[in-house]
C-alpha positions, 0 to 999 in steps of 0.5 A, a space after each residue: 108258814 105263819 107263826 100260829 102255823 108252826 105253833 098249831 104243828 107244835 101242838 099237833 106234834 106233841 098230841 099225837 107223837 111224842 117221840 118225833 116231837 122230840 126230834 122236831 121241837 129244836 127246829 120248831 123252837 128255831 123257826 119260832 125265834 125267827 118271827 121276834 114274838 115276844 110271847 112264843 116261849 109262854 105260848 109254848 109252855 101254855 101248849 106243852 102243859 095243858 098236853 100234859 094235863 090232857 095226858 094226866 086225865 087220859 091216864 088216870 081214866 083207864 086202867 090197863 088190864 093187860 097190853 089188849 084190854 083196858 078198864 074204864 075208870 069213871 064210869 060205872 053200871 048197875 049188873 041188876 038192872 043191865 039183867 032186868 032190862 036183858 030180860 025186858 029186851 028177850 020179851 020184845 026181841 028173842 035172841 034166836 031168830 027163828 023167823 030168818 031169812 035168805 043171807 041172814 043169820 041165825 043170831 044170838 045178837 041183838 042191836 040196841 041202834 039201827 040205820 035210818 035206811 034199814 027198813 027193819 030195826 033190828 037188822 044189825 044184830 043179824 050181820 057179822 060185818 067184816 073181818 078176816 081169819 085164817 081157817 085152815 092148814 094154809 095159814 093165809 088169811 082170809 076175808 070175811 063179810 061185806 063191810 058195815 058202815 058203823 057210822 050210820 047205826 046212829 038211831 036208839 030202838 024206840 022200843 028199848 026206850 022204856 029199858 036201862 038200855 036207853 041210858 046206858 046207850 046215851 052214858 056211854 055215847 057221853 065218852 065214845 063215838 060208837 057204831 052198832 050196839 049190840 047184846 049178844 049171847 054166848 050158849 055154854 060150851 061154844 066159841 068164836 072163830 080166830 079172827 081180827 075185826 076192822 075196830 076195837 070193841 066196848 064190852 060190858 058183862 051182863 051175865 058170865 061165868 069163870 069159863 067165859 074168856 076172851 083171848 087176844 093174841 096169846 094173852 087171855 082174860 075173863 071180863 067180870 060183870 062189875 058194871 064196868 065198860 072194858 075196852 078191847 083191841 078187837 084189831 089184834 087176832 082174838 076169840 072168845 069163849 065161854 066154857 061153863 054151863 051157863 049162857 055168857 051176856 055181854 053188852 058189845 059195841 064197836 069203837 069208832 072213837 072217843 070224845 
């Protein structure tokens, strides 16, 4: 291997793993010696810092709210808007679709994107996609759903363009690779099933209420509707439910990574 090699694992190491870089670094440092460069502890150091600072800035972005959920620090909405434009969206596009047809559901959820292959644009919001969930007294788990390629919902609804949807999609499309986009309502008195998802999630209260929990694993949370975008490990086993008197609304989106 090249010196640049060993200096590109370094760094490679140190991004993604801190424990095993730990382990490797005296040998890295070793093989690195071997070349004679007379720069290889400045450029060391220059990698180990700028990760460090990289780190530092990831930190101070999130807040943990518990070992599930995290809070976006940097960004923030306006809840009076995000309910306007729910408003906006409901005269377009009812929640309910009455209209439905063979092997789609009847859904409280409306996608914000679409796939360019999809003849009707709102097609996301009518597809649960896949997931797995343990449903009876067996206790096995089971799947769920064919699979959805998230990466294809790439095209914003042109007919939202004139909605505050239009820039909260591109602000939080700044900070996230995202999949499907979606605002869906909970009624009162209603919940999820137990379940695990392939993705973690985005969520952003528009409308809630203190029954309105989300509960991952055994750790449960209400979300509040401050504008903020929070995080959530949808991977893990989870529900939600909203137990007050009042429909819950949250923009949710699925997180295919961060940029």
């Amino acid at each position: 291997m090249s010196y640049n090699s060993y200096l590109s694992l370094t760094k490679g190491l140190l991004q993604t793993n801190k424990t095993e870089f730990c382990v490797i670094l005296p040998v890295l440092i070793r093989k690195l010696r071997q070349f004679k460069h007379g720069s290889f502890l400045v450029d060391l150091l220059i990698i180990i810092e700028n990760t460090i600072l990289n780190l530092d800035t990831i930190k101070k972005m999130y807040t943990p709210i518990n070992q599930y959920i995290e809070r976006l620090e940097n960004i923030s909405f306006d809840v009076d808007k995000l309910n306007e434009a729910v408003s906006d969206l409901v005269k377009i596009r009812p929640f309910e679709n009455s209209e439905q047809k063979p092997g789609m559901l009847k859904s409280n959820a409306i996608c914000l994107n679409y796939d360019e292959k999809e003849l009707d644009e709102w097609f996301g919001g009518n597809i649960r996609g896949k997931y797995w969930t343990k449903p009876d007294s067996s206790f096995e788990e089971m799947e769920r759903e064919p699979y959805i390629d998230e990466t294809r919902y790439t095209l914003f609804n042109p007919k939202l363009n004139n909605t505050y949807f239009k820039y909260v999609y591109e602000k939080i499309n700044e900070f996230f690779e995202i999949g499907r986009c979606r605002v869906i309502k909970m009624p009162p008195r209603t919940t999820l099933s137990w379940h695990r998802d392939p993705e973690r999630r985005l969520h952003i209260a528009i409308k809630t209420n203190y029954g309105a929990r989300m509960f991952i694993e055994h750790t449960g949370h209400h979300i509040p509707a401050d504008g903020n975008i929070y995080l959530t490990d949808n991977t893990k086993y989870h529900t939600a439910i909203n137990g007050g008197e009042e429909d819950r609304i949250h923009l949710v989106a699925t997180v295919l990574g961060t940029k």
